[in-house]
C-alpha positions in Angstrom: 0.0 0.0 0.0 1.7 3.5 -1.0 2.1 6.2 1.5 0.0 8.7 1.5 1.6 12.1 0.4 1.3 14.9 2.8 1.2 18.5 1.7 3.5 20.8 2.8 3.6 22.2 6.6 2.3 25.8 6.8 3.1 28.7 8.8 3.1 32.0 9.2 5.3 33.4 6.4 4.7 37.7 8.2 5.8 38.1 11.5 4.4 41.4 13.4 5.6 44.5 11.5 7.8 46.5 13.9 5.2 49.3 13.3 2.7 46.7 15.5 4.9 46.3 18.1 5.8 50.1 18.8 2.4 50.9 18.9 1.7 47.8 21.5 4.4 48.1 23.5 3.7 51.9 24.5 0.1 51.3 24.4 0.2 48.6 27.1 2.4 50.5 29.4 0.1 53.4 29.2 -2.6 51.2 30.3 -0.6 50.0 33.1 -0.1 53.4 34.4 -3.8 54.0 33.7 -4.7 51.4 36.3 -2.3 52.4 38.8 -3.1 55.9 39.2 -7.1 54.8 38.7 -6.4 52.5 41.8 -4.2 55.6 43.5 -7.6 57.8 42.9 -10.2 55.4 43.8 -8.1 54.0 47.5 -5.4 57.6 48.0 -5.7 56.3 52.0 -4.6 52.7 51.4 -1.3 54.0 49.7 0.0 55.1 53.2 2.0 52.3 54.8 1.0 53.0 58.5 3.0 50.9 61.0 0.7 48.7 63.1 0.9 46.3 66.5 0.9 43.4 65.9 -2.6 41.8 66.2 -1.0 39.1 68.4 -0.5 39.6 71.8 3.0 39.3 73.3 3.3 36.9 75.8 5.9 36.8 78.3 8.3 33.9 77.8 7.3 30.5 79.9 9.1 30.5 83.2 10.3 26.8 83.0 10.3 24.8 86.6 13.8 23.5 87.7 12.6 21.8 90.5 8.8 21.1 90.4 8.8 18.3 93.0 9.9 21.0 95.6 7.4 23.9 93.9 4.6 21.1 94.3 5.7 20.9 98.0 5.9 24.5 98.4 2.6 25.1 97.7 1.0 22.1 99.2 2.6 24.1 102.4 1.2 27.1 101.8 -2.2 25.4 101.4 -2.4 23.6 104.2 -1.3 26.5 106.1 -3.9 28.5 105.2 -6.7 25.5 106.0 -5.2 25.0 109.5 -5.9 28.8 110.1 -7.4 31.8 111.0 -6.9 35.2 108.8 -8.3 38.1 107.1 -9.2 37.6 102.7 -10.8 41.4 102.9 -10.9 42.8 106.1 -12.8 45.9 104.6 -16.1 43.5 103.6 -15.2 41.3 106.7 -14.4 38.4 104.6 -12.1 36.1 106.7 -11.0 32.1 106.9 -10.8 29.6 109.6 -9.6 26.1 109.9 -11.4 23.8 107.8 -11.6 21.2 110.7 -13.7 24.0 112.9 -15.6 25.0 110.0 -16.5 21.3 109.3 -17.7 20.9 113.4 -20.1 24.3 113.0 -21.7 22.8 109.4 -22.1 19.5 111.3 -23.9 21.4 114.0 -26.0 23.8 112.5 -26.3 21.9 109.1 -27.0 24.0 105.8 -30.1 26.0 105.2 -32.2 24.5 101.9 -29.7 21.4 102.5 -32.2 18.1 102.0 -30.9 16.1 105.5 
């Protein structure tokens, strides 16, 4: 079976004249500028480049534990302390603590208003 004979490729046999191209070139640059300054005139306060905070807060740096057994001990001190005694929260309002055990023996005694028994 004989090949079948192909024509000739085609193609473009005239580029762009030069006197296209330096009307394009200057004509798309112009436009360009166009939209810039149409975008300067439409937002002139957005053109400002004002210095903001940051949105996110600044947080101090974590103050690691070196020894948190003896923190944890610390405090559990501290606590008990102030369960085992007597002492002012707001003297002002009259707001005060006492030991837990004698604020245990007066709810024992007197027993809680609206408290089913």
């Amino acid at each position: 079976m004989p090949e079948p004979v192909l024509s000739p490729a085609r193609y473009e046999s005239a580029d762009a004249t030069s006197r296209a191209a330096s009307i394009a070139f200057p004509a798309i640059l112009a436009g360009l500028l166009l939209s810039v300054l149409l975008v300067w005139w439409i937002y002139p306060a957005t053109t400002v480049d004002r210095r903001l905070p940051s949105p996110i807060p600044q947080y101090p740096p974590p103050r690691l534990q070196s020894d948190p057994a003896a923190d944890m001990q610390k405090f559990r001190e501290a606590e008990l302390v102030r369960l085992n005694s007597f002492g002012w929260d707001d003297r002002a309002k009259g707001l005060g603590h006492i030991p837990i055990d004698d604020a245990m023996r007066r709810i024992a005694a007197s027993g809680i208003p609206d408290w089913p028994k």
